[in-house]
SERO-4910 file (N, C-alpha, C, O; in steps of 0.05 Angstrom, whole numbers):
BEGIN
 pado doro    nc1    nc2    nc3   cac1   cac2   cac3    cc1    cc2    cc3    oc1    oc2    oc3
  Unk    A    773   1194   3203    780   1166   3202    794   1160   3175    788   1170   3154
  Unk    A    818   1137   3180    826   1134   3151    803   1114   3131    789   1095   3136
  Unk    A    808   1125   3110    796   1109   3083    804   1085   3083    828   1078   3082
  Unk    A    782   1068   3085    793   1035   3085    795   1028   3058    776   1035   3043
  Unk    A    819   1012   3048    812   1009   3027    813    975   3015    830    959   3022
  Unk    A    799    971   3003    790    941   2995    771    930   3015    765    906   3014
  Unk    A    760    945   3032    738    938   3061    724    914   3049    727    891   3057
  Unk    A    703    922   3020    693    902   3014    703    875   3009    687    857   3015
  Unk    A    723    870   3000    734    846   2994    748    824   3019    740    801   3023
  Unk    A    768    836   3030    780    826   3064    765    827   3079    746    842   3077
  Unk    A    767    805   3109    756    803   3128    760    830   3141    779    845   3138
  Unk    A    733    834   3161    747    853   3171    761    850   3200    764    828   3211
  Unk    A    771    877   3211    794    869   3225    786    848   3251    803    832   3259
  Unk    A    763    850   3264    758    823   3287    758    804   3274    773    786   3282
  Unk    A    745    801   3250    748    775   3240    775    765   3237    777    741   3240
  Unk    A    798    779   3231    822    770   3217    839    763   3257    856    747   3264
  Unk    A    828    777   3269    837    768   3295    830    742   3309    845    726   3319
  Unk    A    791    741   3305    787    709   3316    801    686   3298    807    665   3309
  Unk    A    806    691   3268    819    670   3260    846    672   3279    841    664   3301
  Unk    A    861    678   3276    889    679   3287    893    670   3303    913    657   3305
  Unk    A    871    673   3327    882    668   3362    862    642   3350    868    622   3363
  Unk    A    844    636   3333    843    603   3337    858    596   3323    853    571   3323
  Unk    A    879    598   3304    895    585   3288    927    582   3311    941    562   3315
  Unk    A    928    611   3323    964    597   3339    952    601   3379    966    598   3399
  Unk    A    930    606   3377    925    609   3406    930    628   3423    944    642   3409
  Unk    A    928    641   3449    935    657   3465    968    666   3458    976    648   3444
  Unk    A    984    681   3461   1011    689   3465   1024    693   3482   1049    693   3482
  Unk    A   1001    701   3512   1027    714   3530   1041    736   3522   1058    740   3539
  Unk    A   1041    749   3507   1067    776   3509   1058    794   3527   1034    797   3533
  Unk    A   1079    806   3536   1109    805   3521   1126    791   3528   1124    784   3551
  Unk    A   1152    780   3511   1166    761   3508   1183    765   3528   1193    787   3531
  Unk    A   1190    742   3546   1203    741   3567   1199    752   3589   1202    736   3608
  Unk    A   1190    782   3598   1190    786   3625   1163    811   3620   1157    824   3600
  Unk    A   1153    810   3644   1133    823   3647   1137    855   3665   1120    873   3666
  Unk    A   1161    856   3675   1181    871   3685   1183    900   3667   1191    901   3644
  Unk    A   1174    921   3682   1162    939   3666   1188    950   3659   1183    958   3636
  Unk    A   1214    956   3662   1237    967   3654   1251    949   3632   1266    958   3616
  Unk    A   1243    919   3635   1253    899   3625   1244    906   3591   1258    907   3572
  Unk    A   1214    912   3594   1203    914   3574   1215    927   3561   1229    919   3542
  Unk    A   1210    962   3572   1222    984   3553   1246    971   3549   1239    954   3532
  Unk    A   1267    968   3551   1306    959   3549   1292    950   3528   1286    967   3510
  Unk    A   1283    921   3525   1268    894   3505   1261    914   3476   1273    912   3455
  Unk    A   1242    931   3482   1229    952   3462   1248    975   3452   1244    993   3436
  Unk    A   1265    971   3464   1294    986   3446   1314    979   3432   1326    988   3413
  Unk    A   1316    958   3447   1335    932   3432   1330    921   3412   1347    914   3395
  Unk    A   1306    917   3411   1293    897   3389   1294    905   3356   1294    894   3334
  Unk    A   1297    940   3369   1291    958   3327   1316    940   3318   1336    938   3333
  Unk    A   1316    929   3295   1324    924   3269   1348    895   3277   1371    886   3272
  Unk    A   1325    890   3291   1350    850   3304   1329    823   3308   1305    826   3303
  Unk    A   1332    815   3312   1320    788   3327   1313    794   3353   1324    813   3364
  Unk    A   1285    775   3368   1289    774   3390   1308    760   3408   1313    766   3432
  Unk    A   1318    738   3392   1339    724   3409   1359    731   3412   1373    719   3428
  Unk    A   1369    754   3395   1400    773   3402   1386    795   3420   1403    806   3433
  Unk    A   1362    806   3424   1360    824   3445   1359    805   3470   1365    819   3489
  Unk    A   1354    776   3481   1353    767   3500   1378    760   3511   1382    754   3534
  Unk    A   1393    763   3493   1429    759   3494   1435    778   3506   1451    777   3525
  Unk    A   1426    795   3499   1433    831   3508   1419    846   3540   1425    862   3558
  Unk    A   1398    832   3532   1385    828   3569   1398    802   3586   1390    799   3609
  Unk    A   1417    785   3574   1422    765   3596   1447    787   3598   1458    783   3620
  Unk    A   1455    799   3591   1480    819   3590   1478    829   3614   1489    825   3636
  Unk    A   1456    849   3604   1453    869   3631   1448    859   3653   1461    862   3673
  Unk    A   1425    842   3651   1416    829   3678   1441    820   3690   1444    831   3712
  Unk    A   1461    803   3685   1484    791   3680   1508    813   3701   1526    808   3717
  Unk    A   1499    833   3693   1516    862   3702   1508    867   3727   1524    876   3744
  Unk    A   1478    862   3732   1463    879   3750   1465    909   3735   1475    929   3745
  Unk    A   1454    906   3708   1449    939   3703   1431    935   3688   1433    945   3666
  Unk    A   1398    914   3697   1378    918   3681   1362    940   3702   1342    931   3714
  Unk    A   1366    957   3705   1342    976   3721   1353   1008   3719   1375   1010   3731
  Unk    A   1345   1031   3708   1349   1049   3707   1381   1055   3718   1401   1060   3705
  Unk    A   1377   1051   3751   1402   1052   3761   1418   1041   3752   1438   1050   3763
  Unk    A   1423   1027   3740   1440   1004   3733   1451   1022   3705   1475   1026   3700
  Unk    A   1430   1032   3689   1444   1040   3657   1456   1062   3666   1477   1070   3655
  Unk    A   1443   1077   3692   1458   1103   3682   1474   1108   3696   1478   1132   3700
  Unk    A   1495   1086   3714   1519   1081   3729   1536   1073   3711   1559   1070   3717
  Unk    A   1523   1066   3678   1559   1054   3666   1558   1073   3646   1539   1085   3635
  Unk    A   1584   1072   3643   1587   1094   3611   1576   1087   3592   1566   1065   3594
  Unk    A   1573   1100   3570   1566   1091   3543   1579   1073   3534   1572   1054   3521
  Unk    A   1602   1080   3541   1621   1051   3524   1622   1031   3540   1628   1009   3531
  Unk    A   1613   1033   3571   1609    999   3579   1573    988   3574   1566    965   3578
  Unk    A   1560   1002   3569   1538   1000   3564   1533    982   3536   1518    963   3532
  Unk    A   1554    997   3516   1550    984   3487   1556    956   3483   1547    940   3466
  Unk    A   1579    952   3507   1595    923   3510   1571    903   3508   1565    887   3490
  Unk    A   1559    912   3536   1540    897   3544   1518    888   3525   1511    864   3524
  Unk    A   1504    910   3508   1485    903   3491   1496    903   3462   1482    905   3441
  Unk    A   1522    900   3463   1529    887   3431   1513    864   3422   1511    863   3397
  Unk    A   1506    853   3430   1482    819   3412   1464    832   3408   1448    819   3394
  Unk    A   1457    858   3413   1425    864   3397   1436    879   3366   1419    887   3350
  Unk    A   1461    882   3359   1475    896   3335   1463    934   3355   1452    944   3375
  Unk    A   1477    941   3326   1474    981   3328   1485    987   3361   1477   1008   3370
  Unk    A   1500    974   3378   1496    976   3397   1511    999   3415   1511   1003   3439
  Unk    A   1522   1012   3394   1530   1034   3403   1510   1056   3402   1508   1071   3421
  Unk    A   1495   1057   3381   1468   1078   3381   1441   1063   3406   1425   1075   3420
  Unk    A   1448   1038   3402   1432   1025   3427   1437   1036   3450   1416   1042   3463
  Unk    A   1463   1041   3464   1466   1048   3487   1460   1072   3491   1454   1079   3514
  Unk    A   1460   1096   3463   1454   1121   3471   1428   1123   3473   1420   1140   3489
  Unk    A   1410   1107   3459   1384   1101   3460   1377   1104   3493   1368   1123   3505
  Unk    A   1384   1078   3505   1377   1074   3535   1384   1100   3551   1368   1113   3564
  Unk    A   1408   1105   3548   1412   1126   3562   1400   1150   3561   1402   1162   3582
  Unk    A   1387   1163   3541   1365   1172   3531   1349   1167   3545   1347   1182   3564
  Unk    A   1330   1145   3542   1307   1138   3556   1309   1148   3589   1293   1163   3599
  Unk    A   1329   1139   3600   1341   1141   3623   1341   1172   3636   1329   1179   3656
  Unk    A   1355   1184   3621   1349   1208   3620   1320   1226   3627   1315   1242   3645
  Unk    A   1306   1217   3606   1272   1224   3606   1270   1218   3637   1271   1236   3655
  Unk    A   1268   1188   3641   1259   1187   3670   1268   1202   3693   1253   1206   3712
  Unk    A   1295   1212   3691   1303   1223   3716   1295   1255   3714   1287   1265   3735
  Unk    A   1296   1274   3689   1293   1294   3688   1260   1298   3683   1251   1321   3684
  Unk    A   1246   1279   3680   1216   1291   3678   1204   1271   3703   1182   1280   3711
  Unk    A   1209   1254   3712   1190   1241   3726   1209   1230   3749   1201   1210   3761
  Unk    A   1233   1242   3754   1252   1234   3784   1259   1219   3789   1262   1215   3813
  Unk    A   1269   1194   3767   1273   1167   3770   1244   1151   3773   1244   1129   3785
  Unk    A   1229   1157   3767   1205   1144   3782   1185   1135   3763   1169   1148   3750
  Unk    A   1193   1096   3761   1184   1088   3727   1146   1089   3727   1128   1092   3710
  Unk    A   1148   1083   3760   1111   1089   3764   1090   1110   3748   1070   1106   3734
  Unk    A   1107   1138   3762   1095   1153   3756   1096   1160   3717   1080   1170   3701
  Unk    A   1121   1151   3717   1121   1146   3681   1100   1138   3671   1084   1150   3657
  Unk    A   1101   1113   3682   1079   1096   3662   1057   1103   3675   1042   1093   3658
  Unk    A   1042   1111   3691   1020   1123   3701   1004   1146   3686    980   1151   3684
  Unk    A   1027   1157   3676   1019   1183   3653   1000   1174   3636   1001   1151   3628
  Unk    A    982   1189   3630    963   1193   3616    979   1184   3583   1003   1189   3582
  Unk    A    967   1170   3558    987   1167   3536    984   1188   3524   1004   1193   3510
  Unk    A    962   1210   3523    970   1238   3502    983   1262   3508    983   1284   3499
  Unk    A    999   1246   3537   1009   1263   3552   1049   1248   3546   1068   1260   3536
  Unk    A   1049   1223   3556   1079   1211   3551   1083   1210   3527   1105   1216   3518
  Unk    A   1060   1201   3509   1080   1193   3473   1092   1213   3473   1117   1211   3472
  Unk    A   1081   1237   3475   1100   1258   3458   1132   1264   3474   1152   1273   3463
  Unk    A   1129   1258   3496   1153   1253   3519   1172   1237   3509   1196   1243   3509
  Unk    A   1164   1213   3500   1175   1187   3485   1185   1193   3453   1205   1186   3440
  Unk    A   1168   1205   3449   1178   1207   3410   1191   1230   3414   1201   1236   3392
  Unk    A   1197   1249   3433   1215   1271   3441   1250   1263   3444   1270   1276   3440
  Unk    A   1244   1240   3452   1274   1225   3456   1283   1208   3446   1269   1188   3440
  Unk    A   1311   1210   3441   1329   1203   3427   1329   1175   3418   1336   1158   3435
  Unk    A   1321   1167   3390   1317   1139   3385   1281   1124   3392   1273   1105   3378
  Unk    A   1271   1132   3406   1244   1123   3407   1225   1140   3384   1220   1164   3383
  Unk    A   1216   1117   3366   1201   1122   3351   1179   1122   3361   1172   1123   3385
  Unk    A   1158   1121   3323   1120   1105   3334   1114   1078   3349   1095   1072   3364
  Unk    A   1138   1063   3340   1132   1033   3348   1145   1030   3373   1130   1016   3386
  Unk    A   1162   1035   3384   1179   1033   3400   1160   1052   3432   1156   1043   3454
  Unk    A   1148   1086   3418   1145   1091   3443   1115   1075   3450   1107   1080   3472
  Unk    A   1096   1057   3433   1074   1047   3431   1075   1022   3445   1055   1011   3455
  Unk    A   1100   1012   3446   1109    991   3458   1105    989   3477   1090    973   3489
  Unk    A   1127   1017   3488   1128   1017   3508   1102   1026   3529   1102   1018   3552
  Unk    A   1078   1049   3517   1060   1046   3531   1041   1013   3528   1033   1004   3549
  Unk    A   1037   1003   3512   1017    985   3509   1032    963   3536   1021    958   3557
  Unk    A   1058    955   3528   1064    926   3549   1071    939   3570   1065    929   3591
  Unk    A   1083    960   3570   1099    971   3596   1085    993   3619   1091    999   3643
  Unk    A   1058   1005   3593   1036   1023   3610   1014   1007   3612    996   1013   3628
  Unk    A   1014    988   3597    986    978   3607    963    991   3591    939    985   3593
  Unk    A    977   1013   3570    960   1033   3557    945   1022   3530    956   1002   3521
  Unk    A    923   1031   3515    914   1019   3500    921   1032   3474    908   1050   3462
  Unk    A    945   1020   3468    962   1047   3449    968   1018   3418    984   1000   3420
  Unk    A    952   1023   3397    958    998   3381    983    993   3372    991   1015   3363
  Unk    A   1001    976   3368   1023    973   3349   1027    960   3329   1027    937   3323
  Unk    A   1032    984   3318   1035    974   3286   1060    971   3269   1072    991   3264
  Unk    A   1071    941   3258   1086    941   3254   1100    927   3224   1089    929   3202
  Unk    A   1116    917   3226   1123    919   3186   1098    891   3178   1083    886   3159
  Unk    A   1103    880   3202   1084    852   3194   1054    855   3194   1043    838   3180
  Unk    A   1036    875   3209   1009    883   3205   1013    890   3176   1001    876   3158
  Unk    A   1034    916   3167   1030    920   3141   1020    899   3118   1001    899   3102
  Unk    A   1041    882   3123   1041    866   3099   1025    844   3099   1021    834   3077
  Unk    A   1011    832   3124    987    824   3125    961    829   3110    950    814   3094
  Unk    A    952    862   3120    934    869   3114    938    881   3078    920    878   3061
  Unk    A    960    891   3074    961    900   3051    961    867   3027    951    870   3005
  Unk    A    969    848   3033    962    827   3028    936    811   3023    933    793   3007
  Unk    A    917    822   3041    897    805   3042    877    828   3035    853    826   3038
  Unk    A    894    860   3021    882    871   2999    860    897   3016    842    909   3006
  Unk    A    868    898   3035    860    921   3053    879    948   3066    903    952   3061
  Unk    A    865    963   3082    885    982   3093    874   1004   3092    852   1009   3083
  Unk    A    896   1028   3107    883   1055   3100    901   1067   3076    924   1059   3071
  Unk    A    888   1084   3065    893   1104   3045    919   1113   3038    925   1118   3015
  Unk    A    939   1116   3062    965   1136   3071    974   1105   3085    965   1091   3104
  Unk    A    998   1103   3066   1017   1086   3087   1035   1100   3106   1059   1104   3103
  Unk    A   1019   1109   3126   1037   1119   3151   1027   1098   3179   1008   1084   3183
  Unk    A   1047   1105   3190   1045   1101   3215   1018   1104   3230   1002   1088   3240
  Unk    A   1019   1137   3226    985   1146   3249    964   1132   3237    949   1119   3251
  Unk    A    958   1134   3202    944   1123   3188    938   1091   3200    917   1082   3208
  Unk    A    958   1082   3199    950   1054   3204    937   1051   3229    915   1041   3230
  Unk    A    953   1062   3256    940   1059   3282    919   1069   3283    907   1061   3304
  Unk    A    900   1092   3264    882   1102   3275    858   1079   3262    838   1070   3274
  Unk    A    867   1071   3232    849   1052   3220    848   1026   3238    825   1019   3245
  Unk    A    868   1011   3246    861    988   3269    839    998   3292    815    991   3295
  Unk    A    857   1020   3309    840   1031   3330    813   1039   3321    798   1033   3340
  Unk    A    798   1051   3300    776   1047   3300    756   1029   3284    737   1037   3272
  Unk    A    767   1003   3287    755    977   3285    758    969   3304    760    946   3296
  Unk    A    761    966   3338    769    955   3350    766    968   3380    776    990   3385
  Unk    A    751    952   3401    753    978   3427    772    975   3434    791    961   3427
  Unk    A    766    998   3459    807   1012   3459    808    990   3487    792    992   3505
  Unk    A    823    975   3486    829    954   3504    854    948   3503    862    942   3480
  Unk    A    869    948   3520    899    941   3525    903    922   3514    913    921   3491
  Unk    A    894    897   3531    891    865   3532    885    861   3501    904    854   3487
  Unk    A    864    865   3491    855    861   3461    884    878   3443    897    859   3432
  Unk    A    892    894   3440    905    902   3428    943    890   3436    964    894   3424
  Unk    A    937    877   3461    975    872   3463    965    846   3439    973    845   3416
  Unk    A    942    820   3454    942    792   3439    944    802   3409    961    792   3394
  Unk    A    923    828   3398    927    819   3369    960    825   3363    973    807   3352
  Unk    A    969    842   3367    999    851   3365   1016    826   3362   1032    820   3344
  Unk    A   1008    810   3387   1026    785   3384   1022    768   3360   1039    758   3346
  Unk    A    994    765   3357    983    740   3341    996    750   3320   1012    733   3311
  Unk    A    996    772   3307   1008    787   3280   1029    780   3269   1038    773   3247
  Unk    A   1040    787   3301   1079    782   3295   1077    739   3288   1091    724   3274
  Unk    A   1062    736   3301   1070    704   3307   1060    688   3274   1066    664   3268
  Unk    A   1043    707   3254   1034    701   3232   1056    710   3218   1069    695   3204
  Unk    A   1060    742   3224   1079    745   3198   1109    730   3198   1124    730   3178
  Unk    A   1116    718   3222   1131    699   3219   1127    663   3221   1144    647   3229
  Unk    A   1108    660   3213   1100    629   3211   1094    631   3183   1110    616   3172
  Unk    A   1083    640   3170   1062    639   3146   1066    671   3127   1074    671   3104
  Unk    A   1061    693   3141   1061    715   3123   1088    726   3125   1094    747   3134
  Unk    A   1106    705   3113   1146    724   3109   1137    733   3081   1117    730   3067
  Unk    A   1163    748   3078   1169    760   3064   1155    748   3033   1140    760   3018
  Unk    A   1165    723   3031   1159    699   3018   1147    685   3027   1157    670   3044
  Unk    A   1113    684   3019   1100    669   3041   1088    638   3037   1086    623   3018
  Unk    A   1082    637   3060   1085    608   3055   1050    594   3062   1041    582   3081
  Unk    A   1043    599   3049   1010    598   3049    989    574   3053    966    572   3062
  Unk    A   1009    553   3039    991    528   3057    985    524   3080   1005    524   3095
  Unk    A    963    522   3091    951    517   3116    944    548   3125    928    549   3144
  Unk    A    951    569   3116    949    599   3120    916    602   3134    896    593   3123
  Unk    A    916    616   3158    882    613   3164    876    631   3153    853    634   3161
  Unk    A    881    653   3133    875    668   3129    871    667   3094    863    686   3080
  Unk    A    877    639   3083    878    642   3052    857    643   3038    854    655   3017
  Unk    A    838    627   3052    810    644   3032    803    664   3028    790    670   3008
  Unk    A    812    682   3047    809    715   3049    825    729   3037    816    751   3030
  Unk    A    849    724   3030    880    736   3024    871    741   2994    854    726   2985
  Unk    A    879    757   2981    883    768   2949    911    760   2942    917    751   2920
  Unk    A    924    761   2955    959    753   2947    950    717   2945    941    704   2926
  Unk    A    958    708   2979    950    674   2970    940    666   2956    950    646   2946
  Unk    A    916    676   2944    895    661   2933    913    661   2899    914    643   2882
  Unk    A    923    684   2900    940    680   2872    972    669   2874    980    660   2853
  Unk    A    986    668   2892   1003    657   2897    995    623   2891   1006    608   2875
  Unk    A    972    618   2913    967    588   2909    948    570   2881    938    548   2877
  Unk    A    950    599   2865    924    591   2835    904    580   2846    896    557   2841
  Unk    A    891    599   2863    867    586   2869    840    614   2856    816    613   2864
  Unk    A    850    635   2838    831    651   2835    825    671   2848    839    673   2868
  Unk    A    807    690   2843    798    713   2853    783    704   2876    771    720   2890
***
């Protein structure tokens, strides 16, 4: 297990969750469609943009009739990139999909079922095997798109928790998911809401520059509390 560090001082991690979902409420994710191909596209698009230029980029395809497997891997790369230019990179975007695309037809026959049906210590490595899917991206894609109880961790957990003066030992990736995951049972549902609530903090309250009044989390925080001169 990773080394927690500052355990004593920060809430721990359920606690930092019941604040949250009572401070912005349920979420619903994932954002926009529940559409298991929709997702993955969504969870590829999204590395290093907005969500509202990847929804630009899915009114694209959809737009095309080329939001569904068949659909990406009937246009070239270069009509592909057209299409998802609003998410930016969208030339490495298209090779991305097509990638993904790929996976499905040569390991699982077109067949997004039996994809996401896979066991996860069996697909991640399927997923981080191919081209452009990372930790977060292929986690994504099992957690919303498998239904799998796969945590995601992402720049905004970081800076949360490293904020409010906790964490594991190793800022990595595995490090982090394994330190959430074992605070936490392995539950899909529990792990998509906190995911959301995270993202929906670190952009309301924990930016870059944060904005801490009203923060549900500032009695607890080591940063706020000195940000706002309120002491140790």
């Amino acid at each position: 297990m990773a080394q927690d560090v500052g355990a004593q001082r920060a809430p721990p991690i359920p606690t930092v969750f019941n604040r949250l979902l009572a401070a912005y409420g349920p979420q619903g994710w994932w954002p926009g469609s529940h559409d298991p191909f929709e997702v993955i596209a969504g969870a590829i698009l999204t590395q290093q943009t907005a969500w509202a230029n990847v929804e630009r980029a899915l009114a694209n395809l959809r737009g095309a009739g080329a939001l569904s497997p068949d659909g990406i891997r009937r246009l070239t790369e270069g009509e592909l990139a057209v299409l998802v230019r609003p998410s930016g990179f969208y030339r490495s975007k298209a090779r991305k999909l097509k990638a993904f695309v790929g996976l499905l037809g040569g390991r699982f026959g077109g067949n997004l079922a039996a994809m996401l049906a896979t066991p996860g210590d069996k697909l991640r490595p399927l997923l981080l095997a191919t081209h452009g899917i990372g930790p977060e991206t292929a986690d994504s894609i099992l957690l919303y798109a498998a239904g799998q109880p796969h945590f995601v961790v992402d720049a905004y957990a970081r800076r949360i928790f490293r904020r409010l003066g906790t964490g594991p030992a190793h800022d990595t990736y595995d490090a982090w998911q394994q330190w959430f995951e074992a605070s936490l049972p392995r539950d899909a549902a529990l792990f998509n809401e906190y995911h959301a609530l995270i993202v929906a903090h670190g952009k309301r309250a924990c930016r870059a520059t944060p904005r801490c009044g009203g923060c549900a989390l500032l009695d607890a925080c080591e940063t706020g509390r000195a940000v706002s001169g309120l002491g140790p």
